[in-house]
N, C-alpha and C positions, 0 to 999 in steps of 0.2 A: 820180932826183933831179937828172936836167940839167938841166928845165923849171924856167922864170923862177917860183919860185911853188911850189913843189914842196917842204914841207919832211919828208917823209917816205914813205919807200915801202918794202914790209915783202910778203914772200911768204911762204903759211903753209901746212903740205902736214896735210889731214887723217890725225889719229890714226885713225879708224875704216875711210876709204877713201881710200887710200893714191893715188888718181888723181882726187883733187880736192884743186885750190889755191882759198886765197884770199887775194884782195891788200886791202892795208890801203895808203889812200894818205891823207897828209895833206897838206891846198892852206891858202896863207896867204890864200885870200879867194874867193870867187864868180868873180871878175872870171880867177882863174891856174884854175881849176877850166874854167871854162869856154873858155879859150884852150886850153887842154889837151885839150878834149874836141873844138873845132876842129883843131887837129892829127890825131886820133886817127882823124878822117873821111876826110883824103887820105892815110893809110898805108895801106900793101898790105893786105889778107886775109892770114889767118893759113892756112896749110898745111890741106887736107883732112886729116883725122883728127886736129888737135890741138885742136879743140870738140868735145869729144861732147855734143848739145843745146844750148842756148841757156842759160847762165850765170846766177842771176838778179844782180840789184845792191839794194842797199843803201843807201842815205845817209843817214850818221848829223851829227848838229851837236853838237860839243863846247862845252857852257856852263862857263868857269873857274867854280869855288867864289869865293867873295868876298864 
């Protein structure tokens, strides 16, 4: 939640299998979503052995009630 834009971020360890996470991230707009995901291209690789296979993703759009 340091990112300009970033108002939520939430790690979540499977009840079933217990070496699968999932992250819950909420971005204040397209625009920090995507600067974020610039960022995420010049960070290092993560350690051999902490992906096992290719993760899938998700993106979900929250519509307020109203």
């Amino acid at each position: 939640m340091q990112e300009p834009g970033c108002l939520q971020f939430e790690i979540f360890q499977s009840a079933l299998d217990p070496d699968r996470l999932t992250l819950l991230e909420l971005w204040e707009d397209d625009a920090a979503l995507a600067e974020h995901a610039k960022m995420n291209a010049t960070r290092a690789p993560l350690p051999p052995g902490l992906i096992a296979g290719r993760g899938s993703r998700e993106d979900y759009v929250h519509a307020p009630r109203g």
